[in-house]
ROSE-4610 file (N, C-alpha, C; in Angstrom, 1 decimal, always signed):
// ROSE-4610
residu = [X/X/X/X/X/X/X/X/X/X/X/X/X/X/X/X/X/X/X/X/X/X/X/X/X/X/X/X/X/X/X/X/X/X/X/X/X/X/X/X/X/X/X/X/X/X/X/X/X/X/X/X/X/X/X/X/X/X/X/X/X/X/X/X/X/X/X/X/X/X/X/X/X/X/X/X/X/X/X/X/X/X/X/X/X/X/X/X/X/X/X/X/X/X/X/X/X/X/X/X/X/X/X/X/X/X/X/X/X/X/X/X/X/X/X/X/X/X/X/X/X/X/X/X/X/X/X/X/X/X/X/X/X/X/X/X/X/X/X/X/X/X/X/X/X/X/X/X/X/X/X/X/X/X/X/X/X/X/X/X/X/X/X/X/X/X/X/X/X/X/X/X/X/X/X/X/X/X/X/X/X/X/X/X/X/X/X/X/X/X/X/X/X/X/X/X/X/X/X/X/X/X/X/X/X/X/X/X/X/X/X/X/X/X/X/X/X/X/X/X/X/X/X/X/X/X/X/X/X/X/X/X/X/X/X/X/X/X/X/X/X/X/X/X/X/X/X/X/X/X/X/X/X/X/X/X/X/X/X/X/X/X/X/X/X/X/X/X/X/X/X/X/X/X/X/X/X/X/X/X/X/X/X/X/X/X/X/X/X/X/X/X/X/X/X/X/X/X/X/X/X/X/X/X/X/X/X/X/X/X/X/X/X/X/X/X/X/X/X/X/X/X/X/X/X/X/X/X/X/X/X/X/X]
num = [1/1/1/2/2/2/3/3/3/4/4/4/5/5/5/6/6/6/7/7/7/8/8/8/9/9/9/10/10/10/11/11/11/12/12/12/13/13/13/14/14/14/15/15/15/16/16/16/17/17/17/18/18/18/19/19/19/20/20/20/21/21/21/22/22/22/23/23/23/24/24/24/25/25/25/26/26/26/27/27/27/28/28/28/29/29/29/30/30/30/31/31/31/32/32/32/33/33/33/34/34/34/35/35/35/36/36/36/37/37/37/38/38/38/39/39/39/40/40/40/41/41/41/42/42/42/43/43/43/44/44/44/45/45/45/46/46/46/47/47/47/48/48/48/49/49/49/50/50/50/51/51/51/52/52/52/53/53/53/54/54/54/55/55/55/56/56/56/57/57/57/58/58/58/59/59/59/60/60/60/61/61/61/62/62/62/63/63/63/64/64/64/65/65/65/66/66/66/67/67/67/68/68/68/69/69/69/70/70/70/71/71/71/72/72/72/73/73/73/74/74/74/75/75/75/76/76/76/77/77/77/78/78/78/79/79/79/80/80/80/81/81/81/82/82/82/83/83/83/84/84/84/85/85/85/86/86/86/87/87/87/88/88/88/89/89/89/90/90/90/91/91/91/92/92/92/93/93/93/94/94/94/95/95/95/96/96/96/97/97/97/98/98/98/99/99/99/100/100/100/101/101/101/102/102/102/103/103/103/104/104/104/105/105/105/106/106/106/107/107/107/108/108/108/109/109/109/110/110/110/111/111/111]
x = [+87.6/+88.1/+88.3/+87.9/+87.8/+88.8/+90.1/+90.8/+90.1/+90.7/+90.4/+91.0/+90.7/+91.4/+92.4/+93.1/+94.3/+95.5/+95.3/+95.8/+95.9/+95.1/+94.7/+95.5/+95.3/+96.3/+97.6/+98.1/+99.7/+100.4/+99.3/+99.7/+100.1/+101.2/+102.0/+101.8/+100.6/+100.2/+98.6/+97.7/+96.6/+95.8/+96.5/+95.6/+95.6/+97.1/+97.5/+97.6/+97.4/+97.8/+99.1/+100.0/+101.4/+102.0/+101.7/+102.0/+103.7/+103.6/+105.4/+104.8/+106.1/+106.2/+105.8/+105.0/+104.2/+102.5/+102.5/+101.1/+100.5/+101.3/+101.3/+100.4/+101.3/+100.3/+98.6/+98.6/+97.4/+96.6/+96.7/+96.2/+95.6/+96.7/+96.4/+95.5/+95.7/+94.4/+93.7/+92.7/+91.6/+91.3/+92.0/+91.7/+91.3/+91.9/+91.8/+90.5/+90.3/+88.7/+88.0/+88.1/+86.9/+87.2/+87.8/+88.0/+88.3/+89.6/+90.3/+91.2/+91.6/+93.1/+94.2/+95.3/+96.4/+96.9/+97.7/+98.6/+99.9/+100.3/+101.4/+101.8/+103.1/+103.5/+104.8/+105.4/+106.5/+106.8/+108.1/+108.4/+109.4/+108.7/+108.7/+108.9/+110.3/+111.4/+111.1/+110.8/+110.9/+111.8/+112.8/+113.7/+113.2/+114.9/+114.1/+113.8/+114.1/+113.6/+112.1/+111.2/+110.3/+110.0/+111.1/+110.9/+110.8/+110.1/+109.8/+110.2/+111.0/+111.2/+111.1/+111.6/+111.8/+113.2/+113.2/+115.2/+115.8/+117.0/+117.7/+117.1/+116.7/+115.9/+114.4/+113.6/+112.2/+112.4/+112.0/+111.8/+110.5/+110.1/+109.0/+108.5/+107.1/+106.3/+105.3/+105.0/+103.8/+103.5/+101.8/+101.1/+100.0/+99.7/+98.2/+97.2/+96.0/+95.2/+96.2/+95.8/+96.3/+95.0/+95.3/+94.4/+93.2/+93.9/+92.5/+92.2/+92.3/+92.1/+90.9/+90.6/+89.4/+89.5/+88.4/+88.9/+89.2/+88.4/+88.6/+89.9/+90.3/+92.0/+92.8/+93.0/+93.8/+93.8/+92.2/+92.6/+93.3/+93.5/+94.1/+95.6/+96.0/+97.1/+98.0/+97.4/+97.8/+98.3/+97.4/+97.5/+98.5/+98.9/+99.7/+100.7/+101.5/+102.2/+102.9/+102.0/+102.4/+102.9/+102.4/+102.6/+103.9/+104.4/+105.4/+106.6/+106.0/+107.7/+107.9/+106.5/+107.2/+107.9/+107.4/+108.0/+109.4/+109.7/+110.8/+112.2/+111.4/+112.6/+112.4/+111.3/+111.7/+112.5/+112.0/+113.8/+115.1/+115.5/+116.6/+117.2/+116.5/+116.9/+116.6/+115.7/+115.2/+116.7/+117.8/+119.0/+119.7/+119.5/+120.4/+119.9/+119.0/+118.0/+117.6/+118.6/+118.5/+118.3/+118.9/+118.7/+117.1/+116.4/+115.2/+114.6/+113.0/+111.7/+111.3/+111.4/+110.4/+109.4/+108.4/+106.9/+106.9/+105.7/+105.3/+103.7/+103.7/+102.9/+101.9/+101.0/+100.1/+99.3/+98.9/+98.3/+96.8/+95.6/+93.9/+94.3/+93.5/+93.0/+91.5/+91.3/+89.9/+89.2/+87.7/+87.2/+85.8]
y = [+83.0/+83.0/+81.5/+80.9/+79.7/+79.7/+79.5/+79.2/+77.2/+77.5/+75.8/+75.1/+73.5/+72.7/+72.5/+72.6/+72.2/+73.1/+74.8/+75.4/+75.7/+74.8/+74.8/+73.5/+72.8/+71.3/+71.7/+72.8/+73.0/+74.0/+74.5/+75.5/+74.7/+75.1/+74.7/+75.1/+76.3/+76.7/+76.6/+76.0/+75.6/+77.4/+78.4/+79.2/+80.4/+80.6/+81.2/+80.7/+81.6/+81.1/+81.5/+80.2/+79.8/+79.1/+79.4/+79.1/+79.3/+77.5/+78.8/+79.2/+79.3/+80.1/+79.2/+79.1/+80.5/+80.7/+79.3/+79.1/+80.2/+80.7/+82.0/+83.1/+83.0/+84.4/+84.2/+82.8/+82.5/+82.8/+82.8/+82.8/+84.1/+85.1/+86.2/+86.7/+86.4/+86.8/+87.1/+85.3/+85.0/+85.9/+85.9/+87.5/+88.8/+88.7/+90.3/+90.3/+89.1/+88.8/+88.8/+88.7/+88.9/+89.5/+90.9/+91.9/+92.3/+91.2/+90.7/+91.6/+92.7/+93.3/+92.9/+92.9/+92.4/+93.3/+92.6/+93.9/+93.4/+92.3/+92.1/+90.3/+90.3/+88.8/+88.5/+87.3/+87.3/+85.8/+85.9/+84.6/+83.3/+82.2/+81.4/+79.8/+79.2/+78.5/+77.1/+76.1/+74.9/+73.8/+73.5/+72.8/+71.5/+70.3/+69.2/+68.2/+68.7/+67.6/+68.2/+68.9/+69.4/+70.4/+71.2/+71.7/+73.3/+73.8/+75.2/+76.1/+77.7/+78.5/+79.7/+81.0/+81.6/+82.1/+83.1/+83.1/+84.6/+84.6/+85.6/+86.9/+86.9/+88.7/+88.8/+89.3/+89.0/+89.8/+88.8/+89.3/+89.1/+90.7/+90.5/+91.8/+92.5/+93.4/+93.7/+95.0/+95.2/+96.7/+96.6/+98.1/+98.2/+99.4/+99.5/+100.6/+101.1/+101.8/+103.2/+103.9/+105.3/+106.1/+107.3/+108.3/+108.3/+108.6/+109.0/+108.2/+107.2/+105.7/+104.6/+104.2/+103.7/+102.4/+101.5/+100.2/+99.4/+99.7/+98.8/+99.7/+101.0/+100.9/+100.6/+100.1/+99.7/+98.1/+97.5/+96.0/+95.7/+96.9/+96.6/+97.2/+98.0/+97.9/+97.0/+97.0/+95.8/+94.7/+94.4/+92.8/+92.6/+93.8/+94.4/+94.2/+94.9/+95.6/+94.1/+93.4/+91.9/+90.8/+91.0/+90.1/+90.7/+91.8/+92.4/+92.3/+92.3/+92.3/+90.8/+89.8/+88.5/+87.9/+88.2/+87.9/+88.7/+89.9/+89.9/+89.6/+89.2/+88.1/+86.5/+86.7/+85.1/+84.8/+85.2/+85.9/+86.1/+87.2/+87.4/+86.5/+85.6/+85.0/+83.7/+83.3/+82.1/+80.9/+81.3/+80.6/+80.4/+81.4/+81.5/+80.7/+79.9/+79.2/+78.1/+77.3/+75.7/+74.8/+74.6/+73.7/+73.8/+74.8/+74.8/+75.2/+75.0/+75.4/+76.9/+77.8/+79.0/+79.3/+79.4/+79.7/+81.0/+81.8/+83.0/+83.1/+83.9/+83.7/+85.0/+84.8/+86.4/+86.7/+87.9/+88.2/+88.8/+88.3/+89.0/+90.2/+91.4/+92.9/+92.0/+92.3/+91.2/+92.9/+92.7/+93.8/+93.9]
z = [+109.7/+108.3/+107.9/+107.1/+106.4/+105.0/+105.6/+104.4/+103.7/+103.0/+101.6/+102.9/+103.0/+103.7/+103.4/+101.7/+101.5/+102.3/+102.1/+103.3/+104.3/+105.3/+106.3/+107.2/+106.1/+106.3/+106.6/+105.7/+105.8/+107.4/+107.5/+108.6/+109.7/+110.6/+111.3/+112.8/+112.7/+113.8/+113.8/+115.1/+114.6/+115.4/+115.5/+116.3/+115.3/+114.5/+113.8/+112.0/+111.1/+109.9/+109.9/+109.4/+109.6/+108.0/+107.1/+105.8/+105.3/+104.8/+104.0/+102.4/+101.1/+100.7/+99.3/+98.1/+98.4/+99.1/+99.4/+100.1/+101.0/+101.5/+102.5/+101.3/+100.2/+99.0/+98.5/+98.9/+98.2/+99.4/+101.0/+101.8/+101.7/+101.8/+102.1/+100.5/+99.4/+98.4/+99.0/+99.3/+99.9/+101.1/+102.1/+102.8/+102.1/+101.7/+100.3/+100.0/+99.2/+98.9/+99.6/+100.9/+101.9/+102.8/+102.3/+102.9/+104.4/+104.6/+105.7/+105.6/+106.3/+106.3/+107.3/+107.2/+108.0/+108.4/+110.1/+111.0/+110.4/+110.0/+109.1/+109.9/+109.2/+109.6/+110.3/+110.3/+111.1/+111.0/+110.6/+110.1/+111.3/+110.8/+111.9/+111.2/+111.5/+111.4/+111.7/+110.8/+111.4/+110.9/+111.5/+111.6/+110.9/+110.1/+109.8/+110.8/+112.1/+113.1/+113.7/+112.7/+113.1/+114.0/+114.7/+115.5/+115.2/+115.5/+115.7/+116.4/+115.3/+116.5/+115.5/+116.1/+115.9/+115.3/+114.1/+114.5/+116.0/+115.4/+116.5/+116.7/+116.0/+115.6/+115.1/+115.5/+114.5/+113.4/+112.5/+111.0/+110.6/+110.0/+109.4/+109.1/+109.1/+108.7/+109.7/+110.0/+110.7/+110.3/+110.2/+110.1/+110.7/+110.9/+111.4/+110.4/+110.8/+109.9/+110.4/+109.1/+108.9/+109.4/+109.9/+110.2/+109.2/+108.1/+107.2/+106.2/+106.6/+105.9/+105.9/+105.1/+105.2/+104.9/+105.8/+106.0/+104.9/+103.5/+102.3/+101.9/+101.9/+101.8/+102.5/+104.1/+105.0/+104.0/+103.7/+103.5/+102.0/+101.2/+99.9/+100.4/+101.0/+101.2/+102.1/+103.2/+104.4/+103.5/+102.5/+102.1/+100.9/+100.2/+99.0/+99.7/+101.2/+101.9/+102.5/+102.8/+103.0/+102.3/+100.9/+99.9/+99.4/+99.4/+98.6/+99.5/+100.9/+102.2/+101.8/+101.8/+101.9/+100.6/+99.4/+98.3/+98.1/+98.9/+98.8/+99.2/+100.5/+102.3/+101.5/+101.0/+100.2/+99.1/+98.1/+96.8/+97.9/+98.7/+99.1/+99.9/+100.7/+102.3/+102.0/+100.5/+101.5/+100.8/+100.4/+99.7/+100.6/+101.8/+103.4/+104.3/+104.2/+105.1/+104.5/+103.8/+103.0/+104.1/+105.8/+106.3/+107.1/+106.6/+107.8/+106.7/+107.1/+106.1/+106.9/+105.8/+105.9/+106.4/+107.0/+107.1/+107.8/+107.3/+107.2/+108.2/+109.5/+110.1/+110.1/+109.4/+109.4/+110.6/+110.8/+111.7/+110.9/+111.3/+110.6/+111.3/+110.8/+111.8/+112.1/+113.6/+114.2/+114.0/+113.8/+113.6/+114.4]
């Protein structure tokens, strides 16, 4: 998957797309568009001394394909399903989390 360099610059993980907020939305479009579906994401904390972690609890979203589902509906919902958990942990949470940067780590479905 070939995100733009400009988001590719930002990711914080070079194995994983690791975007914060809202760069993370625009990632996943582009997925959308090229009919990338997601198992979901999980958000991942970097301190301002650069440091990277996780917090106390995983926070995040995961799905998989439904029975009678078809892959171009797994990849419009997966990517809907993602964009809607993260825009909403970002409105709610991200005012609780002023000393550390956000980033949102997606997972591709590999096909």
């Amino acid at each position: 998957m070939k995100l733009p360099e400009r988001l590719r610059s930002l990711s914080i993980l070079d194995a994983e797309i690791t975007l914060p907020y809202p760069e993370v939305l625009e990632a996943i479009e582009i997925l959308r568009l090229e009919n990338i579906g997601l198992l979901g994401w999980e958000l991942i904390l970097k301190g301002k001394d650069g440091r990277i972690s996780h917090p106390t609890t995983v926070v995040g979203y995961s799905t998989s394909f439904e029975d009678d589902e078809s892959y171009d509906d797994f990849v419009e919902r997966s990517t809907w399903n993602s964009k809607t958990t993260i825009e909403n942990f970002y409105k709610n949470e991200a005012e609780n989390h002023s000393n550390i940067e956000l980033y949102f780590c997606i997972t591709e479905n590999e096909t």
